[in-house]
Backbone as CSV, one residue per row, in Angstrom:
resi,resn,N_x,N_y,N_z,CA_x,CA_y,CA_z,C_x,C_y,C_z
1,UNK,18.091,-7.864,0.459,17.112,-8.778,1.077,16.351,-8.047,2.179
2,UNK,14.966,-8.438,2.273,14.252,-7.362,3.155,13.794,-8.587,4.396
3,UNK,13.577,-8.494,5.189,13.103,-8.714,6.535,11.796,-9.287,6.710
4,UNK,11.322,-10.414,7.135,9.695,-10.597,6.721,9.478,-11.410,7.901
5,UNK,8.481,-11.471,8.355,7.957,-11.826,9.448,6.235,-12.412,8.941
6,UNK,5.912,-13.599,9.471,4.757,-14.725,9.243,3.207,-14.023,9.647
7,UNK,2.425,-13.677,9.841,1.025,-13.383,10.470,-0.286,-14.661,9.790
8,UNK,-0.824,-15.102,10.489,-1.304,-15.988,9.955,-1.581,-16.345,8.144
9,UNK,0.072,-16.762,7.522,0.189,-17.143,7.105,0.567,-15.848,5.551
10,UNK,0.705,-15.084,6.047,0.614,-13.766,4.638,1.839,-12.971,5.497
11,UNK,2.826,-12.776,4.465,4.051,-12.117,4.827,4.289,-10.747,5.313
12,UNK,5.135,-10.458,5.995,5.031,-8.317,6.495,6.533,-8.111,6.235
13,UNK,6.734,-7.109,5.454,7.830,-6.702,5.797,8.261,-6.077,7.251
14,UNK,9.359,-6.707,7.773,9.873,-5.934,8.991,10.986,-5.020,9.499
15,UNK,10.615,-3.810,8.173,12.336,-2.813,8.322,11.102,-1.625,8.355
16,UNK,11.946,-0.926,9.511,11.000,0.489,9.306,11.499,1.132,8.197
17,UNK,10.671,2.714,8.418,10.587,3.418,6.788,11.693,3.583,6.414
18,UNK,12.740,3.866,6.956,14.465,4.755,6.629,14.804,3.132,5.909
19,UNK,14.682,2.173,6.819,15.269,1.484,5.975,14.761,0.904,4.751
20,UNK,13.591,0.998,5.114,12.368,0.539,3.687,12.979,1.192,2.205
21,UNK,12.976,2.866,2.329,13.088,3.307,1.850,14.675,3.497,0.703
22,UNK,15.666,2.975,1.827,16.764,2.751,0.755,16.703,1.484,0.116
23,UNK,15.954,0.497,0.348,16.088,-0.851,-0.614,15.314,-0.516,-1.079
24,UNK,14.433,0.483,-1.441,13.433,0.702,-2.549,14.490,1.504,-3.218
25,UNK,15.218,2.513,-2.922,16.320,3.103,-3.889,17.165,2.409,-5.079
26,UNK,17.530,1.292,-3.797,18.700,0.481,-4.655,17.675,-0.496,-6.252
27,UNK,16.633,-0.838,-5.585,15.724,-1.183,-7.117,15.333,-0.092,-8.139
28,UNK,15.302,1.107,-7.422,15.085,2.069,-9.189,16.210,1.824,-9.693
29,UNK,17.365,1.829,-8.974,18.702,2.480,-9.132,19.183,1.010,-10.061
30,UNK,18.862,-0.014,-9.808,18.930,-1.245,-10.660,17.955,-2.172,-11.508
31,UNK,16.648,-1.226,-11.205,15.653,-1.512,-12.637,15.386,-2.944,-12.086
32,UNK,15.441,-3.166,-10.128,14.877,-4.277,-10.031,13.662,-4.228,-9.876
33,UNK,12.256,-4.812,-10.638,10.738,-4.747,-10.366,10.712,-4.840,-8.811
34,UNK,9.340,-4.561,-8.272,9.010,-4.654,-7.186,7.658,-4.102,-6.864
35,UNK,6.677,-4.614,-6.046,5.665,-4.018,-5.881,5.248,-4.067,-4.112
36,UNK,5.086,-2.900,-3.778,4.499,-2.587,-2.584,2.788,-2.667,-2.086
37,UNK,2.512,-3.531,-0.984,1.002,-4.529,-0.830,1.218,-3.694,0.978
38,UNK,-0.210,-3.363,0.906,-0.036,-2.118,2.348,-1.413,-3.689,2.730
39,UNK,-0.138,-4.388,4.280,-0.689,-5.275,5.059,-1.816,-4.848,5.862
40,UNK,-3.070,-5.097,6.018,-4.024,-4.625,6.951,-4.890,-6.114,7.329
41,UNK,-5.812,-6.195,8.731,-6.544,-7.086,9.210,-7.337,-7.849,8.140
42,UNK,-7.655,-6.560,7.337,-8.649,-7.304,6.569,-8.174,-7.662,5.119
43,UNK,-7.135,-7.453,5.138,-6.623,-8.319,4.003,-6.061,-9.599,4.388
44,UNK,-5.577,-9.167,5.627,-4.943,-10.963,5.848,-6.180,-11.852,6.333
45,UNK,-7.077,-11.078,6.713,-8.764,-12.255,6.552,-9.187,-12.341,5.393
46,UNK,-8.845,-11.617,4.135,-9.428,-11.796,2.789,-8.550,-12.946,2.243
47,UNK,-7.105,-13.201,2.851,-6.089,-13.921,2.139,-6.775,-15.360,2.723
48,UNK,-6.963,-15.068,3.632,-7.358,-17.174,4.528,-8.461,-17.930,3.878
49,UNK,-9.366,-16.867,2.422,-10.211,-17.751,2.136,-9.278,-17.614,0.594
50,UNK,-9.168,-17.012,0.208,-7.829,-16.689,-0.948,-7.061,-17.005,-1.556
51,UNK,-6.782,-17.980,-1.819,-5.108,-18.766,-1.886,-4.246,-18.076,-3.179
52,UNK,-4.806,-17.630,-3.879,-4.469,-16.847,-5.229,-4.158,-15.303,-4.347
53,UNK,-5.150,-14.881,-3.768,-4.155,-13.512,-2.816,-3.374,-13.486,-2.277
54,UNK,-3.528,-14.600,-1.409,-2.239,-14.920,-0.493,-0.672,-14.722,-1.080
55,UNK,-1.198,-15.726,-2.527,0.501,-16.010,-3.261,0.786,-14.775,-3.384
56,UNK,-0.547,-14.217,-3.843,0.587,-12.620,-5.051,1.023,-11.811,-3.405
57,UNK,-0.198,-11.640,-2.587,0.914,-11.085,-1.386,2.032,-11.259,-1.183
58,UNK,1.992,-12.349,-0.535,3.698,-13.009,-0.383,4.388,-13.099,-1.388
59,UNK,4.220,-12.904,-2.038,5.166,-12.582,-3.548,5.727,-11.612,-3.773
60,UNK,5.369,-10.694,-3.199,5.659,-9.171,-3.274,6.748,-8.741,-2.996
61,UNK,7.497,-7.822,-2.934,8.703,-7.545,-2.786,8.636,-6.775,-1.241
62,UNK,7.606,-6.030,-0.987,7.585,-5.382,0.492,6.276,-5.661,0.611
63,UNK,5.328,-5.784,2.061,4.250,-5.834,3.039,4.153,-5.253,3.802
64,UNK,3.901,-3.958,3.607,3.942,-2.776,4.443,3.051,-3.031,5.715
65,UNK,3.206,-2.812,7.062,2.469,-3.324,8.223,1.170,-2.091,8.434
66,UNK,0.048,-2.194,7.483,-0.722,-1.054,7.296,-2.117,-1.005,8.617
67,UNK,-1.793,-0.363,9.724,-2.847,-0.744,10.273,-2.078,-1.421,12.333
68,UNK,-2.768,-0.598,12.934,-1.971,-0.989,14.382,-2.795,-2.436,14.866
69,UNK,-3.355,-3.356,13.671,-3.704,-4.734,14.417,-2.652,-5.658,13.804
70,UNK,-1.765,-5.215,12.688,-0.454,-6.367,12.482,0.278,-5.994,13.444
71,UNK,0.854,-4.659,14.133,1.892,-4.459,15.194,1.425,-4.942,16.135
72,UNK,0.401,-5.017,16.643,0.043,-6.120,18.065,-0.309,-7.416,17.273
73,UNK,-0.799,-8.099,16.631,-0.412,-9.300,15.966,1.561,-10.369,16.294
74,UNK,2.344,-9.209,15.493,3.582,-9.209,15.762,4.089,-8.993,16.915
75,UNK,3.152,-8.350,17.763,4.386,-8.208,19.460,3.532,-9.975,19.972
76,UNK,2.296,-10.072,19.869,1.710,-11.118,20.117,2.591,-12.409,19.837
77,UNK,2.850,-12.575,18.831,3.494,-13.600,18.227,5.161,-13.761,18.072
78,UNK,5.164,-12.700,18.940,6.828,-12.316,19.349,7.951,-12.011,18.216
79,UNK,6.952,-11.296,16.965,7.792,-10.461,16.428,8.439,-9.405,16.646
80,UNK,9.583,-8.892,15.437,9.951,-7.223,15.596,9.073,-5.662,15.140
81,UNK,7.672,-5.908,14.640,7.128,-4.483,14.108,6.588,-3.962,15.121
82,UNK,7.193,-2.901,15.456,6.114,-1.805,16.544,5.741,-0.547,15.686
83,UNK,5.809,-0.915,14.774,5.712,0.442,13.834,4.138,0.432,12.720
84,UNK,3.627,1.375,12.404,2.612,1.351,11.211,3.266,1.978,10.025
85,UNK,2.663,1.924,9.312,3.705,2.319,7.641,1.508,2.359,6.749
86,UNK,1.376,3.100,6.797,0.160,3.348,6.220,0.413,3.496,4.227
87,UNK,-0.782,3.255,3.564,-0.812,3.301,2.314,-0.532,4.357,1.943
88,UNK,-1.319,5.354,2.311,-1.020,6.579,2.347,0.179,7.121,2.518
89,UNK,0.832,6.638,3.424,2.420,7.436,4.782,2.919,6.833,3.155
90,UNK,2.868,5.801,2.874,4.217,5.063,2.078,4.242,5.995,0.717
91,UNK,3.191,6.461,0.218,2.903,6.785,-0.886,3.537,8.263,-0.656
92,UNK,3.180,9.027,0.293,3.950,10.143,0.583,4.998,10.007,0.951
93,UNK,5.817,8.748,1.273,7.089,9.332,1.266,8.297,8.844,0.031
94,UNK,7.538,8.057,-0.552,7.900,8.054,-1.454,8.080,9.116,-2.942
95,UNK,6.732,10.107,-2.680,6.302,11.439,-3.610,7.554,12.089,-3.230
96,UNK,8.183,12.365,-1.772,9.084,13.474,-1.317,10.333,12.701,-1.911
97,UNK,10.288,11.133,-1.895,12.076,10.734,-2.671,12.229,11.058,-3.664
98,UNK,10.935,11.041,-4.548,10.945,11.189,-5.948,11.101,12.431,-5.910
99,UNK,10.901,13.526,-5.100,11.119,15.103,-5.656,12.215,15.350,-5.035
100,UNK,12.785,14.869,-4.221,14.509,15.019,-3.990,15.463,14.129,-4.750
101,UNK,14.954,13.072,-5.859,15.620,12.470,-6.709,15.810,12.199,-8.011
102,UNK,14.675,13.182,-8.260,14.020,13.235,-9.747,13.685,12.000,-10.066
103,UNK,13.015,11.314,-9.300,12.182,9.772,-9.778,10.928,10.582,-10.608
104,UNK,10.527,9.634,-11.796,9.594,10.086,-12.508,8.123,8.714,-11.608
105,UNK,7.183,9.640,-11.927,6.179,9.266,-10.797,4.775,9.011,-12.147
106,UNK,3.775,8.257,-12.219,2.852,7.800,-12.676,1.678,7.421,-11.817
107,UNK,0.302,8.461,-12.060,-0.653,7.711,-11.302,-1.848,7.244,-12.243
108,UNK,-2.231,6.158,-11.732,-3.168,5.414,-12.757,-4.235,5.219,-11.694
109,UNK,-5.356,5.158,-12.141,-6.929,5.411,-11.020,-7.900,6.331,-10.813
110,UNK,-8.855,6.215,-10.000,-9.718,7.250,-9.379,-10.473,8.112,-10.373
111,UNK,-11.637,9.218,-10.259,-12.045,9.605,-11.356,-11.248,10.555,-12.097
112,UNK,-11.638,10.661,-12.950,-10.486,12.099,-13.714,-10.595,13.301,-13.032
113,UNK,-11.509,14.164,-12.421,-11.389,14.615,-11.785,-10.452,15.037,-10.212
114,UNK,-10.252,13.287,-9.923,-9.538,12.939,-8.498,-8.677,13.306,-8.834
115,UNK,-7.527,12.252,-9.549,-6.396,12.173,-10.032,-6.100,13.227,-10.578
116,UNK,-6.955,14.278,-11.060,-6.064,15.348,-11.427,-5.661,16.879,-10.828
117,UNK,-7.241,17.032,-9.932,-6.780,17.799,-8.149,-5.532,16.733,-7.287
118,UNK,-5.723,15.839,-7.590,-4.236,14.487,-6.754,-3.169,15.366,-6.980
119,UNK,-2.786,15.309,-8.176,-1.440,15.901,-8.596,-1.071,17.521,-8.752
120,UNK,-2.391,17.983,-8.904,-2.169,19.587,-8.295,-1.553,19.714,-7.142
121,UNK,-2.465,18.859,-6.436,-2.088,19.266,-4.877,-0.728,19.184,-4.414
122,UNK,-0.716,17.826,-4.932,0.944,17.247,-4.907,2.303,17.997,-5.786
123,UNK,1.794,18.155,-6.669,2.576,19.252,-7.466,2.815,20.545,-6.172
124,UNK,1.855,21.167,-5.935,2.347,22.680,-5.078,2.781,21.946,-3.839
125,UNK,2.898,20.729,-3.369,3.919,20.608,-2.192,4.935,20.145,-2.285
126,UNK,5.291,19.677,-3.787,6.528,18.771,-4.287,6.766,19.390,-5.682
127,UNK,7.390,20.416,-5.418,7.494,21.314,-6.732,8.407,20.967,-7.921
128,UNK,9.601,19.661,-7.409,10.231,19.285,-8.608,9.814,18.158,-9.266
129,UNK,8.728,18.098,-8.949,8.290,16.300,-8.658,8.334,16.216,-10.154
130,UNK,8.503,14.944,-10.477,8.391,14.701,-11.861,7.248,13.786,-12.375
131,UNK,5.900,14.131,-12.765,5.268,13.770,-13.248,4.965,12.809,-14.567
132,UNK,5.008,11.684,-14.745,5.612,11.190,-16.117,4.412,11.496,-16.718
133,UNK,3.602,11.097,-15.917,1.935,11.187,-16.576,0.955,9.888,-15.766
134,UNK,-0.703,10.286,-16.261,-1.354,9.575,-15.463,-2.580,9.343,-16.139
135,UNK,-3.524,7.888,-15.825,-4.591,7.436,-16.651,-5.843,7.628,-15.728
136,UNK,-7.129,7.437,-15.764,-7.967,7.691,-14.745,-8.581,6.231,-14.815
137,UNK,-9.686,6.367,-13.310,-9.398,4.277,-12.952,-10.706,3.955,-14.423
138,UNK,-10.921,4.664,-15.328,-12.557,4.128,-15.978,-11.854,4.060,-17.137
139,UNK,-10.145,3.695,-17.857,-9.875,3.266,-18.308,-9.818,1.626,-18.221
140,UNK,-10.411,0.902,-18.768,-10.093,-0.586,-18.585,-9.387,-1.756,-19.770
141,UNK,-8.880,-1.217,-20.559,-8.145,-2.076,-21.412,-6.430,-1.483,-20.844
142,UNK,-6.441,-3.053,-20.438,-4.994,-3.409,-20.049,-3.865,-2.918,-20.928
143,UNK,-3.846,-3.223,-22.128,-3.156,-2.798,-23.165,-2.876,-2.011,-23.789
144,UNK,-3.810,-0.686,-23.471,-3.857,0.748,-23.370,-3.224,1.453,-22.299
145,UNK,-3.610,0.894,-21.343,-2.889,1.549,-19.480,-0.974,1.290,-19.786
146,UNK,-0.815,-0.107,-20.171,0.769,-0.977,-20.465,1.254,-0.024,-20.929
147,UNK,0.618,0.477,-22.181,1.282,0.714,-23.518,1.707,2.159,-22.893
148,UNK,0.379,3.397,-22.374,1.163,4.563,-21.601,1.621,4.477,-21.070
149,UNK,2.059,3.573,-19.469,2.872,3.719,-18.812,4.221,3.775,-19.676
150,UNK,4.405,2.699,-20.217,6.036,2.583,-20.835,6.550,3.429,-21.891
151,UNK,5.130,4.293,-22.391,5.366,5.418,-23.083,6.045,6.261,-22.032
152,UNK,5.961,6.770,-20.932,5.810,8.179,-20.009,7.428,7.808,-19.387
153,UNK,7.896,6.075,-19.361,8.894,5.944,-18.745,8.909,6.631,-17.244
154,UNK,8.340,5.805,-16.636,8.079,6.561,-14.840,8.999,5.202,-13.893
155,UNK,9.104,5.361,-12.968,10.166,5.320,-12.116,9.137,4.435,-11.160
156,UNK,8.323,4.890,-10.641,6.984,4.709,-9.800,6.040,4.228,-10.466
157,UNK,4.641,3.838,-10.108,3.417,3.589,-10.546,2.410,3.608,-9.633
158,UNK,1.951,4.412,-9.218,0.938,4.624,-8.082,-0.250,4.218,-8.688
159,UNK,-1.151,3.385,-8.263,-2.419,2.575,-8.717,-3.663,2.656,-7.815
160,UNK,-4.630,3.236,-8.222,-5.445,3.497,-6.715,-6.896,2.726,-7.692
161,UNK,-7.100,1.035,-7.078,-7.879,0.455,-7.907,-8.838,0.007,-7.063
162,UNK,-8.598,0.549,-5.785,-9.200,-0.433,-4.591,-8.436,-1.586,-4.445
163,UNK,-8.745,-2.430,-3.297,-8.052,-4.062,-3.136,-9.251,-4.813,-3.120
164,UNK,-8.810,-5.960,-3.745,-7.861,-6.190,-4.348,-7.288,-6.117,-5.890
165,UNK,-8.443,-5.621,-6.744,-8.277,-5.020,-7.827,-6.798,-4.754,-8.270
166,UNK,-6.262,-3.756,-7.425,-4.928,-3.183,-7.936,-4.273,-3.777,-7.286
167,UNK,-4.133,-4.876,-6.637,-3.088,-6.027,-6.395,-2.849,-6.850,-7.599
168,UNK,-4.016,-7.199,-8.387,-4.472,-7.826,-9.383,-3.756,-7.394,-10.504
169,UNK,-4.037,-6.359,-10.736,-3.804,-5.307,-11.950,-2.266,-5.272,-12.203
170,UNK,-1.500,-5.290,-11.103,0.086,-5.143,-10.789,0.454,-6.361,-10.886
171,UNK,-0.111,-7.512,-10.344,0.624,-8.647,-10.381,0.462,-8.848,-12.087
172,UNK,-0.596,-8.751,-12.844,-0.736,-9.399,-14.176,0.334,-8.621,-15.089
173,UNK,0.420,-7.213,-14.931,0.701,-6.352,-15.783,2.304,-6.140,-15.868
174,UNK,3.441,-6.371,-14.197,4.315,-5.374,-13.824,5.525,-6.070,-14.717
175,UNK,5.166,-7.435,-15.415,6.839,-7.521,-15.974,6.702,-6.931,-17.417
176,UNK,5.692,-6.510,-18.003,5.234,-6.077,-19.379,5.825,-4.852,-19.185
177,UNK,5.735,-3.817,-17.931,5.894,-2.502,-17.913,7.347,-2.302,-17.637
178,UNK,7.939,-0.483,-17.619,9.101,-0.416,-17.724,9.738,0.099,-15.913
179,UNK,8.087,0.337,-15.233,8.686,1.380,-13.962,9.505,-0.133,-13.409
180,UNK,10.408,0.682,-12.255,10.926,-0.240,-11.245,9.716,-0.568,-10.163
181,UNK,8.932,0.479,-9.145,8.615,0.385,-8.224,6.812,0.351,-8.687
182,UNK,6.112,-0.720,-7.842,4.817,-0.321,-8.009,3.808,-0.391,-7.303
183,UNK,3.128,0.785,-6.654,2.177,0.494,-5.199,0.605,0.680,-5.694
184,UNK,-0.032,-0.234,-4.849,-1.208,-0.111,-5.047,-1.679,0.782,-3.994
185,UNK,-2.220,2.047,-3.948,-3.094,2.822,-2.887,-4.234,3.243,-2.561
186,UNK,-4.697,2.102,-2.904,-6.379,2.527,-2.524,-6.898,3.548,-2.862
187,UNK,-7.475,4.498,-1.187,-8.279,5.742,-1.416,-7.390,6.953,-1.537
188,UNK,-6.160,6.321,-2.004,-5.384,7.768,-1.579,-5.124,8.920,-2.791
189,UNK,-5.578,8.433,-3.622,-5.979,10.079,-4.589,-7.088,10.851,-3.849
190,UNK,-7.877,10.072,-3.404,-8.969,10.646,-2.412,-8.104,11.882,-1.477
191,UNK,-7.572,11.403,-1.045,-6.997,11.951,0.285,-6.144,13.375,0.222
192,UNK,-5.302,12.965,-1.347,-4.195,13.941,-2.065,-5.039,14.805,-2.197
193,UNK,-6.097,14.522,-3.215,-7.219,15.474,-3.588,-7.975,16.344,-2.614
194,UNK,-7.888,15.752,-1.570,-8.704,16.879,0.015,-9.950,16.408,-0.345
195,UNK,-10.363,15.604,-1.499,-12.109,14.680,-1.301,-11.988,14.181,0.433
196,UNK,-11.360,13.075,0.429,-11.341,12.947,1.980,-10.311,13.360,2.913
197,UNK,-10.552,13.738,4.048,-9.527,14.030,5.063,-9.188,12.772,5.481
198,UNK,-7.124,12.916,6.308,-7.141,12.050,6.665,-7.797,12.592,8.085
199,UNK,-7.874,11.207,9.170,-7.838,10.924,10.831,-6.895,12.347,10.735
200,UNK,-7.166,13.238,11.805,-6.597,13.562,12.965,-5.606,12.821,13.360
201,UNK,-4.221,13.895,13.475,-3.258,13.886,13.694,-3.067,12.760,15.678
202,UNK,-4.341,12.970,16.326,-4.435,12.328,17.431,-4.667,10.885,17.537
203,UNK,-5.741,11.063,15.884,-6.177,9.034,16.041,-5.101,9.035,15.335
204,UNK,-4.155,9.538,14.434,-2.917,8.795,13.765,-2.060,7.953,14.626
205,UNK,-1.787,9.102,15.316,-0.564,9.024,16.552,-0.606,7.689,16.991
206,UNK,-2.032,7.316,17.782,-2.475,6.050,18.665,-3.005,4.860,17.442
207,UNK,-2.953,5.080,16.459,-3.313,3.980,15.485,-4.647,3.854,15.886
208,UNK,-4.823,4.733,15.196,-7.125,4.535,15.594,-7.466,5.281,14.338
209,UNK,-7.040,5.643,13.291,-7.356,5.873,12.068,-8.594,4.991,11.460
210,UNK,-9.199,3.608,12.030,-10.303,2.770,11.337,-11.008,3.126,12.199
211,UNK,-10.808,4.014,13.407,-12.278,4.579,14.581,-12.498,5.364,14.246
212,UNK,-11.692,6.648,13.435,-11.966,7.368,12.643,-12.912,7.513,11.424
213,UNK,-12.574,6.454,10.210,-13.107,6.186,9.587,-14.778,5.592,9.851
214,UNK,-14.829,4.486,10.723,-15.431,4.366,11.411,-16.825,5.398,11.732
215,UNK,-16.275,5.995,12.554,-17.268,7.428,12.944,-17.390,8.129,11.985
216,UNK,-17.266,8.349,10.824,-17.034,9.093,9.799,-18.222,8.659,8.822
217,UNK,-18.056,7.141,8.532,-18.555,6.488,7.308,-19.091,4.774,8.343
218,UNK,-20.412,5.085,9.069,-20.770,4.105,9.644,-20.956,2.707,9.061
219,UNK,-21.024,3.034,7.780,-21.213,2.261,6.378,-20.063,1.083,6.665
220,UNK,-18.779,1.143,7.266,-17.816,0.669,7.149,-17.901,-0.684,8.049
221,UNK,-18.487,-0.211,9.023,-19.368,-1.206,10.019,-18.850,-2.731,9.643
222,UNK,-19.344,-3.275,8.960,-19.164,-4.793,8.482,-17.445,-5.119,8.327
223,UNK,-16.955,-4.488,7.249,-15.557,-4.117,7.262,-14.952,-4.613,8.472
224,UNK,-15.035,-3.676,9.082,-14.516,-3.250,10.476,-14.156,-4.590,10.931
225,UNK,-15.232,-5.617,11.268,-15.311,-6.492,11.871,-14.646,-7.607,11.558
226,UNK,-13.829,-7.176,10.657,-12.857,-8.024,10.470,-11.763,-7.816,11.636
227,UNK,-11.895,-7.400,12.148,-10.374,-6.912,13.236,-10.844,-7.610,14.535
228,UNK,-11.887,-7.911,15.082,-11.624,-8.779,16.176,-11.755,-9.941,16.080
229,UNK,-12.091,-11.074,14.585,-11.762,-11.890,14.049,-10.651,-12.673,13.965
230,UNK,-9.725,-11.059,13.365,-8.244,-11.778,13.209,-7.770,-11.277,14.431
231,UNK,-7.515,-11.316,15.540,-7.256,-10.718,16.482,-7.316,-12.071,17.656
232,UNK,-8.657,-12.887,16.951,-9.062,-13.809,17.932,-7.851,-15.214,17.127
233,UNK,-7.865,-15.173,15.672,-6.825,-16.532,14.957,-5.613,-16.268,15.189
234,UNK,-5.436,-15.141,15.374,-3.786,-14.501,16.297,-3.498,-14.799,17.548
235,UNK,-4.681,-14.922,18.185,-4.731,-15.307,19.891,-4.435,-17.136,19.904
236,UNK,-5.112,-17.344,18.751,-5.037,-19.165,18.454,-3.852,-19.732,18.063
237,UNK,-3.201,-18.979,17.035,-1.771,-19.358,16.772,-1.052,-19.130,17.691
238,UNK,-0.819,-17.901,18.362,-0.156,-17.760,19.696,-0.221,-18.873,21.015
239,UNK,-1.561,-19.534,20.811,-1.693,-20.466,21.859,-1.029,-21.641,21.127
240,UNK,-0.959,-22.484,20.176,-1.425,-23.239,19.787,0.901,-23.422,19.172
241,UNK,1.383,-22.474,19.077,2.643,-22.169,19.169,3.354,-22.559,20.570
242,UNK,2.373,-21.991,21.857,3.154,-22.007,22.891,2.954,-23.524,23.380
243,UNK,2.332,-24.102,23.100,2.089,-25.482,23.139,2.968,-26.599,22.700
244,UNK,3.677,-25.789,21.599,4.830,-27.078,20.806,5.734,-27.374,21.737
């Protein structure tokens, strides 16, 4: 049983990584399904108009606290997360269990090109890693993607579809398939691939990785503005709590 804590109304898991990481063990190790949903501002503002996101969120088996506006959310609201657990962080540390455990690993997404500098890269830093195999995201028949995965028999399923797409994709697909574990990661073939850098090791540190981005890709602008939004319905529940 994992640890979960409320944010206006969309669930977080609340065990840091060490412990994250062995109840994700004990499900390969027992072929229990599960899918990993990386919590950020602007998904839990995408969930409040949502009600179909919301469920499959909270449905999920872990809610990774992606992003330093759920950890002040949670100290706000007098939870336990002081921690970030990024899409990315989760996805890498999960690549290093799988190459110290021989988990077989599957990535499905991104262009063919991405995904396949992804796993180079990852290959020369995770040299036993076990690759089951991988589809690129401009495959779109469901029944084709199903049918390889459970061909390749992978352990993992790394899905980089964007959100909520590959929230989507996982919730419809994951009892048809054979992996145990299954994360959706966004831009992060991007990232494997060296297409994008992450933030500086400095905005990591302080959780400023979206000021990063930010300054990077001004484009993001609108996005963004989801964070002093939910920041302000966090300030409301907090009031509106201390009141009972």
């Amino acid at each position: 049983m994992t640890s979960k804590e409320s944010i206006l109304g969309v669930k977080v898991t609340a065990l840091p990584i060490e412990t994250l990481l062995k109840d994700i063990e004990k499900r390969i190790q027992s072929r229990d399904k599960g899918r990993i949903v990386a919590i950020n501002p602007e998904k839990i503002m995408m969930a409040q108009k949502d009600e179909k996101l919301a469920a499959l969120l909270n449905q999920s088996a872990y809610q990774i606290p992606d992003g330093v506006g759920v950890s002040i959310a949670s100290k706000l609201l007098k939870g336990s997360i002081r921690w970030r657990i990024t899409g990315v962080g989760m996805m890498e540390n999960l690549l290093q269990l799988s190459n110290e455990k021989n988990y077989r690993v599957f990535f499905y997404g991104a262009k063919e090109e991405t995904v396949v500098k992804a796993i180079e890269k990852i290959k020369g830093k995770y040299p036993n890693l076990q690759v089951a195999g991988y589809i690129n995201g401009y495959e779109k028949n469901e029944e084709v993607i199903v049918s390889r995965i459970n061909e390749a028999k992978p352990d993992i399923v790394f899905v980089a579809l964007g959100s909520p797409r590959q929230e989507r994709f996982i919730d419809g697909n994951m009892q048809r398939m054979s992996a145990a574990i299954y994360q959706g990661v966004g831009g992060s073939f991007d990232v494997f691939s060296g297409n994008v850098k992450r933030a500086p090791y400095v905005f990591r540190k302080f959780g400023l990785e979206w000021l990063y981005r930010l300054l990077s890709q001004p484009s993001r602008l609108k996005r963004q503005l989801a964070l002093p939004q939910f920041l302000l319905l966090v300030l409301k529940e907090k009031f509106q709590k201390g009141t009972r």
